[in-house]
C-alpha positions in Angstrom: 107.1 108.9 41.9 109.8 106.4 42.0 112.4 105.8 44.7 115.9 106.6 44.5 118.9 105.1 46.6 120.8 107.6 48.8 124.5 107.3 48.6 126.3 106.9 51.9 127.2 110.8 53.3 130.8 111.8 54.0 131.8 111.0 57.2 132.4 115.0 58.0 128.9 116.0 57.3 127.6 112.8 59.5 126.6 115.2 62.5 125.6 118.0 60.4 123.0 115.5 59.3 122.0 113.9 62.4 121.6 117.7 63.4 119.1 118.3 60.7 116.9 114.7 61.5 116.6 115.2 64.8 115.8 119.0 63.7 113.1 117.7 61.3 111.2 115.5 63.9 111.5 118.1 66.8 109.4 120.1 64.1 107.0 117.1 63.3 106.2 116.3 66.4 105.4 119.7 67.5 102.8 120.0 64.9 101.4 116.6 65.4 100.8 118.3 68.7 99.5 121.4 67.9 97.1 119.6 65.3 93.8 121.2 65.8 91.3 119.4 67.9 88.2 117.8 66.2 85.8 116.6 68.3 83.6 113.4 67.4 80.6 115.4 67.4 81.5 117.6 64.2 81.4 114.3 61.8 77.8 115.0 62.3 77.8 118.2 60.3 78.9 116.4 56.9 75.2 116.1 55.6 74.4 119.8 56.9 77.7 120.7 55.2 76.4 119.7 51.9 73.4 121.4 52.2 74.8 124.5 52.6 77.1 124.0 50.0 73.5 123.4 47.6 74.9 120.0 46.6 72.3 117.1 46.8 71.6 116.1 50.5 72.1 112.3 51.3 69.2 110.1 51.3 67.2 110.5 55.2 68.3 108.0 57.4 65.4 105.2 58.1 63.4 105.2 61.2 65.2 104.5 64.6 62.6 102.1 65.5 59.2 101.4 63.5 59.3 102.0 59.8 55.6 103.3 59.0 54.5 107.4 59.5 51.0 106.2 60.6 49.0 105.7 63.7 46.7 103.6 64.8 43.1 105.4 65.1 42.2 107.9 67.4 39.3 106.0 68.9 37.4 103.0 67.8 34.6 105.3 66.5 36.5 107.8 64.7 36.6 106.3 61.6 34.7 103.5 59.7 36.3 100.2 59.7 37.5 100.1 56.4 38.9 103.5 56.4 40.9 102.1 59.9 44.4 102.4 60.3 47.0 100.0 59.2 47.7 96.6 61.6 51.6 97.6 62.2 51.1 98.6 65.5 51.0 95.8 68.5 48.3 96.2 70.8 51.1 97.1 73.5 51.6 100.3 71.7 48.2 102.1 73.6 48.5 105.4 74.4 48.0 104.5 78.3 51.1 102.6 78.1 83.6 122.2 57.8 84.6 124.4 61.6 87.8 125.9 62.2 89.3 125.7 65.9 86.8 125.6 68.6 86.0 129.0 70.2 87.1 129.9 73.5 84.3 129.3 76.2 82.8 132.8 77.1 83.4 134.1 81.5 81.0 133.0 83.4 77.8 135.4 83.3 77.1 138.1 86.1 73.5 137.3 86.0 73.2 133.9 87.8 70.5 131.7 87.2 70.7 129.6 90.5 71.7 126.1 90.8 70.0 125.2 93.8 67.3 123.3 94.2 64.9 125.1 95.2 65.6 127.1 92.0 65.5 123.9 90.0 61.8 123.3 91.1 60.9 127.2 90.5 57.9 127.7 88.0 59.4 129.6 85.3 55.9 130.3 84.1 54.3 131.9 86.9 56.0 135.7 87.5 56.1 139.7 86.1 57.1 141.7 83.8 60.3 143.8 84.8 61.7 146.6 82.9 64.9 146.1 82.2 66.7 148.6 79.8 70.3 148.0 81.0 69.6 144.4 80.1 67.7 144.4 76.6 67.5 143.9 74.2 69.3 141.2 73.3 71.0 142.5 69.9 70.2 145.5 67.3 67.5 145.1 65.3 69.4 146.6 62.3 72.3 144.2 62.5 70.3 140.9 62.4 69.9 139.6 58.9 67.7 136.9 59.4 64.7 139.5 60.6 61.3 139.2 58.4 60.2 142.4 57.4 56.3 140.9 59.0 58.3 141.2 62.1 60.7 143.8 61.5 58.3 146.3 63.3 60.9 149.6 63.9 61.9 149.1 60.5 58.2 149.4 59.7 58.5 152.7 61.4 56.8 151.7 64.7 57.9 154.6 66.5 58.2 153.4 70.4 61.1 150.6 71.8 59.4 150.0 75.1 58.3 146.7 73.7 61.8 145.7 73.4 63.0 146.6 77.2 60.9 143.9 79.0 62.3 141.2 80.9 60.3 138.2 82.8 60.9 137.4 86.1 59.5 134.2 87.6 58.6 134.5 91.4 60.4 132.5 93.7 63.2 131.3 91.3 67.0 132.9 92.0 68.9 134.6 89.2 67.1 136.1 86.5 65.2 134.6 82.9 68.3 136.6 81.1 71.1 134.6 79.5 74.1 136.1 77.6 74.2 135.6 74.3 77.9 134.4 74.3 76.7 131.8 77.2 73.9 131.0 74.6 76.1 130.3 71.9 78.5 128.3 74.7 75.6 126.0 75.2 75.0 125.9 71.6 77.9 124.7 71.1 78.6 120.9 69.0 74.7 121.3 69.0 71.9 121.1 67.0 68.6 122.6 67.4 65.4 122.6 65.2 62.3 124.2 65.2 59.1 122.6 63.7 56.0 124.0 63.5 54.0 127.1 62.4 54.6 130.7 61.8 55.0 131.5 65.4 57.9 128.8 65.7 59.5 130.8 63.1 59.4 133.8 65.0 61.2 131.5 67.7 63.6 131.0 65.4 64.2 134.0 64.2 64.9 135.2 67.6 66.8 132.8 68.4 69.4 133.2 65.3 69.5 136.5 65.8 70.5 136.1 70.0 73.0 133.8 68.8 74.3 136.0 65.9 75.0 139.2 67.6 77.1 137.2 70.2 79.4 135.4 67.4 83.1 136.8 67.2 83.4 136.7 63.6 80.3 137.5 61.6 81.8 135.9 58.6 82.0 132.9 59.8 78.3 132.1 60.0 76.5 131.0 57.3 72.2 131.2 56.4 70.3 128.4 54.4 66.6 129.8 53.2 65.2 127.1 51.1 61.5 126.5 49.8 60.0 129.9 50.4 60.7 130.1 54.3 59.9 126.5 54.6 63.5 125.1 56.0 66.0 127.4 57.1 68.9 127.0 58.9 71.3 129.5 60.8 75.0 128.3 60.9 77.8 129.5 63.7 80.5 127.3 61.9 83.5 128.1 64.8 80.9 126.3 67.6 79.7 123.7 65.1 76.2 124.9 66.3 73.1 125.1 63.9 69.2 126.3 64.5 67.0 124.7 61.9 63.2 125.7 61.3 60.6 123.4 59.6 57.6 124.9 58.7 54.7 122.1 59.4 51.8 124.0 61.0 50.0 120.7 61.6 52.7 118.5 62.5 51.1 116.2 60.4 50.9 116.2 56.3 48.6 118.6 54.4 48.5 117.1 51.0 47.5 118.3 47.2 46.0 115.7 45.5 45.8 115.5 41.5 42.5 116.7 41.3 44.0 119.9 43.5 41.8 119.6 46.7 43.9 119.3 49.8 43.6 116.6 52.5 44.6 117.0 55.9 46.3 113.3 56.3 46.1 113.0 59.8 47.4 109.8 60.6 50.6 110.7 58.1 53.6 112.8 59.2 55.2 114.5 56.6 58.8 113.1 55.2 60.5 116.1 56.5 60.5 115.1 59.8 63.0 112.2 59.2 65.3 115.0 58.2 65.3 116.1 62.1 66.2 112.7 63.6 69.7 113.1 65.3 69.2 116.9 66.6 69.9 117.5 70.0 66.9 119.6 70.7 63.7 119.7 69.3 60.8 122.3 70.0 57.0 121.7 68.3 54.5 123.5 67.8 50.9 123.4 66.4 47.7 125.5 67.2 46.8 128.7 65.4 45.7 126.9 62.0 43.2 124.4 63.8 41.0 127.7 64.8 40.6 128.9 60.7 36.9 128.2 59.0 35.9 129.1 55.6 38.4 130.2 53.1 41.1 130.7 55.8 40.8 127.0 56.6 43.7 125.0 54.6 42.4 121.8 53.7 39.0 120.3 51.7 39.2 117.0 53.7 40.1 115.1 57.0 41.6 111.9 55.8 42.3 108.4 58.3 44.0 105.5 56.3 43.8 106.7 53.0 40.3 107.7 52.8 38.1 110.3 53.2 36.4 111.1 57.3 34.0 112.9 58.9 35.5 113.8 62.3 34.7 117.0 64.4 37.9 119.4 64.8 38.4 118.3 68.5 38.4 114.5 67.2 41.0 115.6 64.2 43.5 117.8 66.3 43.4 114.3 68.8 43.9 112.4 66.3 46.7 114.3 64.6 48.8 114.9 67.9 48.5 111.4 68.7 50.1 110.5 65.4 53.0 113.1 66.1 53.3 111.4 69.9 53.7 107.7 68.6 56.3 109.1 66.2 58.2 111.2 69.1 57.7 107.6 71.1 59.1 105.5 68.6 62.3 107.2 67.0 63.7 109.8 69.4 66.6 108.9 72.0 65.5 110.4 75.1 69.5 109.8 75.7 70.0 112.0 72.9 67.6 114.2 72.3 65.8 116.6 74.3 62.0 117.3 73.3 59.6 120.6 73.7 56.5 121.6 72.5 55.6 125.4 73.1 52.6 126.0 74.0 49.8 128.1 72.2 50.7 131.9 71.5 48.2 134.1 72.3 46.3 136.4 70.0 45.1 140.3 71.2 41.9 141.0 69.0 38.5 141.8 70.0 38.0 142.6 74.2 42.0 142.7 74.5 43.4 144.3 71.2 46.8 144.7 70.5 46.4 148.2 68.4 48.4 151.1 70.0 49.3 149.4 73.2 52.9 150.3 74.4 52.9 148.7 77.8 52.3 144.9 79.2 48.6 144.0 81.1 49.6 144.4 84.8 46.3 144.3 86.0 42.8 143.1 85.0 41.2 140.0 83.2 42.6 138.5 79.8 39.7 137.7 77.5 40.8 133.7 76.5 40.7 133.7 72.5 41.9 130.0 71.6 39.5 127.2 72.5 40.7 125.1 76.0 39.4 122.2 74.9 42.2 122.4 72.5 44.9 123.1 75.2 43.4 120.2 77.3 44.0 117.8 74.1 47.5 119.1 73.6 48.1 118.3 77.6 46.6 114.8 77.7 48.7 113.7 74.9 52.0 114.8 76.1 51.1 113.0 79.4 50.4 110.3 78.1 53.8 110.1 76.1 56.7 107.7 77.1 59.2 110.0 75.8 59.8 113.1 78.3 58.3 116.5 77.0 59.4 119.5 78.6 56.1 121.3 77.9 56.8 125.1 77.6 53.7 126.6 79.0 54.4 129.8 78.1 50.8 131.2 77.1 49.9 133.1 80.3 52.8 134.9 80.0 52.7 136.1 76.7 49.2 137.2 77.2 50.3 139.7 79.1 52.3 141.4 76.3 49.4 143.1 74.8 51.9 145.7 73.6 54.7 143.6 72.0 52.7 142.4 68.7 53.6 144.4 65.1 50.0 145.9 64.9 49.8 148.3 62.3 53.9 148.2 61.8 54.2 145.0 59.4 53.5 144.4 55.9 50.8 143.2 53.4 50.1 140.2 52.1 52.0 141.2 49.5 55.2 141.6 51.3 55.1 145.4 51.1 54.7 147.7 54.3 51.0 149.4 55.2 50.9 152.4 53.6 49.5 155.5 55.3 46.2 155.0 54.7 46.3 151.2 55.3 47.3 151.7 59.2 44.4 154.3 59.2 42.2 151.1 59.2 43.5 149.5 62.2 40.9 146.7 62.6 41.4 145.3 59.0 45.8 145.4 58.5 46.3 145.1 62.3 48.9 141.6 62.9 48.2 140.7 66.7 49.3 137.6 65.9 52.7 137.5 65.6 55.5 139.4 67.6 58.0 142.3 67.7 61.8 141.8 67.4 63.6 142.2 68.9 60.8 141.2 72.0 58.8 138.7 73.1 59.6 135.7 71.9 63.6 136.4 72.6 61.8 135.5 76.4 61.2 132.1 74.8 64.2 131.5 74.0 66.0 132.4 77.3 63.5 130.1 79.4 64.2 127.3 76.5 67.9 128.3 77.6 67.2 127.8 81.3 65.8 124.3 81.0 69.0 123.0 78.4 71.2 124.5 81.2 70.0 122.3 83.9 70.1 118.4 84.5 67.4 116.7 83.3 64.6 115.6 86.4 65.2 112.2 87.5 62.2 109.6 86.8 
């Protein structure tokens, strides 16, 4: 638009004027104050932001440090020499070596959790099981949208809530394992957390977005991103600029369909996925449950090392494969800026200890060990051996004692439909003691992955 000239104002309406400038800026300058704050952290959303919005996510970012997906071999034997692993890794590299306004801040919780030290150096793994029905659960079954109905287990018409009245109490550590949701979503807050990793990790996160939903002030302003049949979703609280991510990747590294439609376990490949989590501010792993299945259960045809086929024994694979995902973890996370778990193996109840009509924790008494140690032991030697620091989440004794808190009979078929009458009448064959209740166990999970992002990191 073009500009005009003024013409000089009559000297009589001079102050009348001046009136109205200075006026004009009082008003300007009181909204350049009262300008909503933006913090830096929420430029980091933009890419999230147009995911949700289903428009075309931007190309990954490239790897922070090394620019390849594969590892060197898992042992000089594993694999013949010219199905070895690629010469990009230096022989230093051994294993030896769109918000609105920010949210107020919820009032400090009445359930402490200590902050002294000898709470700091508590086991949070080694305690009980306390009833507590003041304190849980954590939010209504019935108002969490982001439930599966495999897991849904009183909507399934499981008739007791016991299950969901448990809370874990470590011996020797001040406070309680409880955290309020709203001091959840606090730490939550400008955050973002993602889960990769089996089924079990998505019962984590579903759990986890559900603690976090009941505890937002405004429902509407959360958004829910289910792409890929369950593979990546994403749980939104837009006023705390906080998101929860799953990525379903039960090996942690690539399963693969090749043309002639056999599939090969590629286990010195990550898959591409994983780029898309570089940047988070927490990430929890997971990997266990499918390395146990033989015969049809099993998910691939072939193990493969550098592009071709291997013979390796499952110990030698499941080494193999978690040393690939620990150079990756090594090589392009921040420790600075990201904090890194891996949960340890969830238990099963089948066989000697079997989860069918149980309705009470194991207080007393031997648990009959169903996944392999030798398997733990690999998992443990390769997160010691790791440069990056790995809060390992050992929380596999505990959760063996919930014998009661699995959906059992109360879930649904393969077909997503619930058991039907005579279907729970066969206990042994539809029975999940697999996966878990919720609201229940794994809301425990979450509340001890709470405790450790509410303390300082250990010094080294």
């Amino acid at each position: 638009m073009a500009d005009h000239p003024m013409k000089p104002p009559a000297s009589g309406s001079m102050c009348a004027l001046a009136c109205l400038f200075l006026l004009s800026a009082g008003i300007l300058l009181a909204a350049a104050v009262y300008r909503p704050f933006q913090s830096r952290a929420a430029a980091s959303w933009d890419p999230f932001s147009r995911v949700q919005q289903k428009e075309e996510a931007p190309a990954p970012p490239p790897l922070a440090r090394r620019g390849s997906y594969r590892a060197a071999p898992p042992a000089p034997d594993a694999v013949s020499p010219s199905a070895g692993g690629p010469a990009d890794w230096s022989p230093d590299d051994d294993d030896d070596a769109d918000a609105g306004p920010p949210s107020p801040a919820p009032a400090p919780s009445e359930e402490g959790w200590g902050d002294g030290d000898e709470d700091a150096q508590c086991d949070l793994f080694d305690g009980e099981w306390v009833e507590d029905a003041a304190g849980y659960p954590l939010y209504d079954a019935a108002e969490c949208p982001f439930l599966s109905d495999q897991v849904a287990c009183r909507r399934n018409g499981r008739p007791d809530s016991g299950y969901e009245r448990w809370r874990w109490q470590p011996r020797g550590c001040g406070g309680t394992t409880r955290l309020g949701g709203a001091e959840a979503l606090e730490l939550c807050r400008d955050k973002r957390l993602v889960l990769v990793g089996d089924s079990l990790n998505r019962n984590m996160w579903e759990s986890l977005a559900c603690i976090l939903y009941a505890a937002v002030p405004d429902r509407l302003r959360t958004r829910l991103i289910d792409d890929a049949g369950s593979e990546y979703m994403i749980f939104r609280a837009m006023d705390y600029n906080c998101s929860v991510e799953f990525f379903w990747s039960p090996f942690l590294v690539k399963l693969e369909t090749k043309d002639n439609k056999t599939k090969a376990l590629e286990l010195d490949q990550l898959p591409p996925m994983l780029q898309r989590t570089l940047g988070a501010d927490v990430l929890i792993f997971n990997t266990g449950h499918w390395w146990t299945h033989t015969g049809k259960l099993r998910a691939w045809d072939h193990l493969e090392w550098g592009g071709k086929t291997v013979q390796m024994a499952g110990e030698e694979a499941f080494d193999g494969a978690l040393r690939t995902w620990a150079r990756w973890i090594d090589y392009n996370i921040d420790p600075s800026r990201t904090r890194v778990f891996f949960r340890s193996v969830s238990p099963e109840h089948k066989s000697v200890n079997w989860c069918y009509n149980q309705t009470a924790p194991i207080s007393r008494g031997n648990i009959a060990p169903w996944f392999p140690q030798s398997l733990i032991d690999i998992i443990e030697k390769n997160i010691k051996r790791m440069k990056t620091p790995i809060v390992y989440m050992n929380i596999t004794r505990l959760s063996e004692l919930r014998i009661d808190a699995h959906p059992s009979i109360y879930t649904i078929t393969h077909e997503g439909k619930p058991l039907s009458k005579e279907q729970r009448q066969q206990p042994l064959t539809y029975s999940d003691c697999s996966h878990w209740c919720l609201p229940g166990l794994p809301d425990t999970w979450n509340m001890l992955l709470f405790n450790f992002l509410i303390r300082p990191l250990p010094s080294t």
